[in-house]
ZAMARGU-4260 file (C-alpha; in steps of 0.2 Angstrom, whole numbers, plus 5000, padded with zeros to 4 digits):
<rodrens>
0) 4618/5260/5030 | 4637/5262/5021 | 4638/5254/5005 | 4654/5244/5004 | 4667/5251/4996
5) 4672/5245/4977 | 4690/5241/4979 | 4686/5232/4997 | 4673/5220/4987 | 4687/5217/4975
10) 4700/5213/4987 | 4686/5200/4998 | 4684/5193/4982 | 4699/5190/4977 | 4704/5183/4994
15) 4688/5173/4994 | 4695/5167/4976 | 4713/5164/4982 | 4708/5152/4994 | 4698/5141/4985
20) 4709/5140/4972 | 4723/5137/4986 | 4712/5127/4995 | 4706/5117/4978 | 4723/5117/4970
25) 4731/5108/4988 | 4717/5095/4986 | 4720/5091/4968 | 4739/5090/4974 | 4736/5081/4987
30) 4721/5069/4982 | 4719/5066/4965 | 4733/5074/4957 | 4743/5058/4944 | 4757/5070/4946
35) 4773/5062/4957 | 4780/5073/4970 | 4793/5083/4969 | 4805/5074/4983 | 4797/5056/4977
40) 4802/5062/4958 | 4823/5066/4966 | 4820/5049/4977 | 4815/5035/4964 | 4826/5040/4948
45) 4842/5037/4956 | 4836/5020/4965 | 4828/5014/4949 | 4845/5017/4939 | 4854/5010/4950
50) 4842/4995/4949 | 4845/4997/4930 | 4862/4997/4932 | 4865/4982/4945 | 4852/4971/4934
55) 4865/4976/4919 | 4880/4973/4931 | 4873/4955/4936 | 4867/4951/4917 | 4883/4953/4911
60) 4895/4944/4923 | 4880/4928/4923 | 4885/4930/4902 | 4904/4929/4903 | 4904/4916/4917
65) 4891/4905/4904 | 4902/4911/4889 | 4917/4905/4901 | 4911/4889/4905 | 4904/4884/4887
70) 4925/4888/4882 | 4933/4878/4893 | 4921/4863/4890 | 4924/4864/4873 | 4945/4867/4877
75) 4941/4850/4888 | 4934/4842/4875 | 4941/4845/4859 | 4955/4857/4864 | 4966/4846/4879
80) 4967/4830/4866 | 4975/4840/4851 | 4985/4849/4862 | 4994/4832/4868 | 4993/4825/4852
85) 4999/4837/4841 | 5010/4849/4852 | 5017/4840/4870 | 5020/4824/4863 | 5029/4829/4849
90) 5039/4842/4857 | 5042/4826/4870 | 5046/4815/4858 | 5059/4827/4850 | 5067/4833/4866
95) 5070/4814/4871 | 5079/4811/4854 | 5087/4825/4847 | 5092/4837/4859 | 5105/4833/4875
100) 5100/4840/4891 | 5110/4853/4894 | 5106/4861/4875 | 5088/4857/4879 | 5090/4869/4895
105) 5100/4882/4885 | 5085/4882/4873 | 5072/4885/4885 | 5084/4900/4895 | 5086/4907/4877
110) 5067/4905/4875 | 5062/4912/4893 | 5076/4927/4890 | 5068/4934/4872 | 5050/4929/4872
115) 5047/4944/4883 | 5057/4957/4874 | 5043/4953/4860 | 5029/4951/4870 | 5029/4935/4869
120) 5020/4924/4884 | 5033/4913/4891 | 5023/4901/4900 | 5024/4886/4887 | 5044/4886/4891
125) 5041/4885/4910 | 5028/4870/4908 | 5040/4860/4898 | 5055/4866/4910 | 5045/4857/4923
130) 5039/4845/4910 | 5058/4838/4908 | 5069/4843/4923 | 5057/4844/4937 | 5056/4857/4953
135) 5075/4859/4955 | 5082/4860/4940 | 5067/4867/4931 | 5067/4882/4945 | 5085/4886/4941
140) 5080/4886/4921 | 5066/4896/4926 | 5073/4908/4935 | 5088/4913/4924 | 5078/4914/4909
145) 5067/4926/4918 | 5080/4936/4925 | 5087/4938/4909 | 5068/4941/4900 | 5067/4956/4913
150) 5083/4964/4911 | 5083/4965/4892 | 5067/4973/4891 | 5072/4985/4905 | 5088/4991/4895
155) 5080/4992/4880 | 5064/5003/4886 | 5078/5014/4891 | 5081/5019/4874 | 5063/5022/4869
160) 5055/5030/4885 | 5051/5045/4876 | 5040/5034/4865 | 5033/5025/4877 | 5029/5039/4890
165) 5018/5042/4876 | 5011/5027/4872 | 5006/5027/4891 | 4997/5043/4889 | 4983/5033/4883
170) 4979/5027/4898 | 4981/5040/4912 | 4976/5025/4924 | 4986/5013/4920 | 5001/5025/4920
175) 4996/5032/4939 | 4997/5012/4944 | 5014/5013/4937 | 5019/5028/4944 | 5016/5021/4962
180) 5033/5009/4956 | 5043/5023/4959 | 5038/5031/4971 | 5046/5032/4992 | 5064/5024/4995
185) 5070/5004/4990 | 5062/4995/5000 | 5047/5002/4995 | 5051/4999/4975 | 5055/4982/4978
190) 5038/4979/4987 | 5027/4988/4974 | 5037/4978/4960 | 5036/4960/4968 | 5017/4964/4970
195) 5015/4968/4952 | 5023/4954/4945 | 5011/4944/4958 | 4996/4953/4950 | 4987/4951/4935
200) 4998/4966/4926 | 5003/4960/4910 | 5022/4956/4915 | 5029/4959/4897 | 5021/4976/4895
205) 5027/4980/4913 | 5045/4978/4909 | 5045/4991/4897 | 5033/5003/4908 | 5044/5007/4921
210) 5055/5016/4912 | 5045/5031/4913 | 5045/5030/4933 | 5060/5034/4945 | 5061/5017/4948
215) 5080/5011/4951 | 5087/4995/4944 | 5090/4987/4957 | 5074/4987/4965 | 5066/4981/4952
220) 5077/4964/4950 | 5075/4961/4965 | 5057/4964/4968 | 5056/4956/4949 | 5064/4940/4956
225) 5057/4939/4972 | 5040/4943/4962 | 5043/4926/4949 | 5047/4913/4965 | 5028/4908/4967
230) 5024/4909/4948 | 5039/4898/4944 | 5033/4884/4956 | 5014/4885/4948 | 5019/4884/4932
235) 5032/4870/4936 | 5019/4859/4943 | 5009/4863/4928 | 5020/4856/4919 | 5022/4841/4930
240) 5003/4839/4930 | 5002/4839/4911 | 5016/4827/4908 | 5003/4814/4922 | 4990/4816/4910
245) 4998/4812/4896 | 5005/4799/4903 | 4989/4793/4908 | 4981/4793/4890 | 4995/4788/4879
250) 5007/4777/4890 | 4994/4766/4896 | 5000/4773/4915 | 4986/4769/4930 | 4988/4780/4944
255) 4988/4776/4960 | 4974/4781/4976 | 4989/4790/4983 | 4995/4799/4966 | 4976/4803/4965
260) 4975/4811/4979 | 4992/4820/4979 | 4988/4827/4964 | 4970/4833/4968 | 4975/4840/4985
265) 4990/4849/4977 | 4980/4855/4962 | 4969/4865/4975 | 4983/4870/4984 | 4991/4878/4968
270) 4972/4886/4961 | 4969/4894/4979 | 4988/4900/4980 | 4988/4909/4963 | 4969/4916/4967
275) 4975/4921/4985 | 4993/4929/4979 | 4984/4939/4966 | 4967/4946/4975 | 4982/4950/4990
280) 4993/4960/4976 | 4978/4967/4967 | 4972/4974/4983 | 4986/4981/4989 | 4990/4990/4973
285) 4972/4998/4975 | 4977/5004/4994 | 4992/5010/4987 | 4984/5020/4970 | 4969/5027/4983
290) 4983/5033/4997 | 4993/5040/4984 | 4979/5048/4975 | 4972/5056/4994 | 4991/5065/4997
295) 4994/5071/4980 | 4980/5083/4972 | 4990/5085/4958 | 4994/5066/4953 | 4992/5069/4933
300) 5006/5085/4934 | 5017/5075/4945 | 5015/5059/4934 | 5018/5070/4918 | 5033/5079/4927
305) 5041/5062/4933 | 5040/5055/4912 | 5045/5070/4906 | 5066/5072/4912 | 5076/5070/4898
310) 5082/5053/4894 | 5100/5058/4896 | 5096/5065/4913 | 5088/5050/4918 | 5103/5039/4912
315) 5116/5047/4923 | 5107/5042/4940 | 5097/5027/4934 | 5108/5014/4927 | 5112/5001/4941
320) 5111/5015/4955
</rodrens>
């Protein structure tokens, strides 16, 4: 009888062996093992962050809806009542006895034509515009302080573009939204420029911005102007609307079911207007900044090229072209 051979024992053995521990080992994985797969591990992280991250999302936009809430219940309260007694009734009261109307509208043009140049928000001087003359001749006041609040800045960016290119270097965002002003032929300047002033882009800073683009003058007072028509009328009635209710609380004025109503419906007219105007300009400003971004792999050196042309060089083609 042949003995087996040393080295074949060894091999069956260790063959024998390997599949056990094979066999035991796939057992342990599969059975009894505490450890997660290795596709379950790849799975579940990413869904449980994002989890994290929605419950975050949701947490923090309940908060500053709450924190909202609670600040214009205390404004309400506390904030509206000192604000007619101590601000719009006084100003009222001075308006009525020491300044003529036509020196009371050069005021407020003066006021609408400079506040921006110094970031100044301008939107007291259009509620008392409305306030005192009304739609007709409060638009026309609007208006032509605006204009003039739009073209001073403008000029004057003009001399300082090199510091503000690099002031806007800050926020390469912000800077490729503006960029999209200059971009394509008129028409398509004054569209992207009436949207802006439509959309929640601080106006003031805008003004000075665009300097840095190829955006041509023209384009820009037209779209600027075209841009102010809806605002103007909402802040006009806001005005009209503050003057009802403080003649409501210190003049001992009832309203009407018909004033009531008139003002209520046209109250909702004007919140879903300015909500409507803005989510449309904020929207299209985002088709624009994706389209943009989707043709032009190199947005950042394009943006950098377009603010970098000397300031004499600009001035030759921009002014009023």
């Amino acid at each position: 009888m042949k003995m087996p051979d040393s080295a074949e024992m060894v091999g069956k053995d260790r063959l024998n062996n390997g599949g056990q521990v094979r066999e035991h080992s796939e057992y342990v994985r599969l059975v009894i093992s505490n450890e997660p797969r290795a596709g379950e591990g790849v799975t579940l992280q990413p869904q449980a962050g994002t989890k994290h991250k929605s419950f975050i999302c949701w947490t923090k936009a309940i908060l500053w809806c709450s924190i909202t809430i609670l600040i214009l219940l205390i404004f309400a309260k506390w904030g509206v009542p000192f604000l007619f007694e101590k601000v719009i009734l006084p100003i009222m009261q001075w308006e009525a006895t020491s300044l003529d109307r036509p020196v009371l509208a050069l005021v407020l043009i003066a006021s609408l034509a400079f506040f921006p140049v110094f970031l100044i928000p301008s939107g007291p001087s259009m509620w008392l515009a409305g306030m005192i003359f009304g739609y007709g001749i409060g638009f026309i006041i609007i208006m032509v302080g605006t204009t003039i609040g739009m073209i001073l800045p403008y000029l004057i960016g003009l001399l300082f573009r090199e510091q503000i290119h690099q002031w806007l270097m800050r926020w390469p965002k912000k800077a490729a939204m503006i960029r999209l002003v200059g971009e394509g032929n008129w028409f398509h300047q004054f569209q992207v420029v009436t949207l802006f002033r439509v959309s929640p882009f601080p106006y003031t800073i805008f003004n000075y911005a665009v300097v840095v683009t190829s955006l041509k003058f023209w384009p820009y007072l037209c779209g600027s102007v075209a841009g102010m028509v809806p605002e103007a009328f909402i802040y006009i009635y806001g005005g009209r609307l503050i003057m009802t209710f403080a003649d409501m609380k210190y003049g001992n004025h009832q309203m009407t079911l018909v004033e009531i109503t008139y003002n209520v419906i046209s109250f909702i007219v004007a919140i879903f207007s300015t909500v409507a105007f803005t989510v449309y300009a904020k929207r299209t400003l985002n088709e624009l900044e994706r389209a943009e971004a989707k043709g032009e792999a190199s947005g950042y050196d394009h943006i950098n090229f377009e603010m970098e042309k000397p300031p004499l060089e600009r001035s030759k083609h921009l002014a009023f072209s």
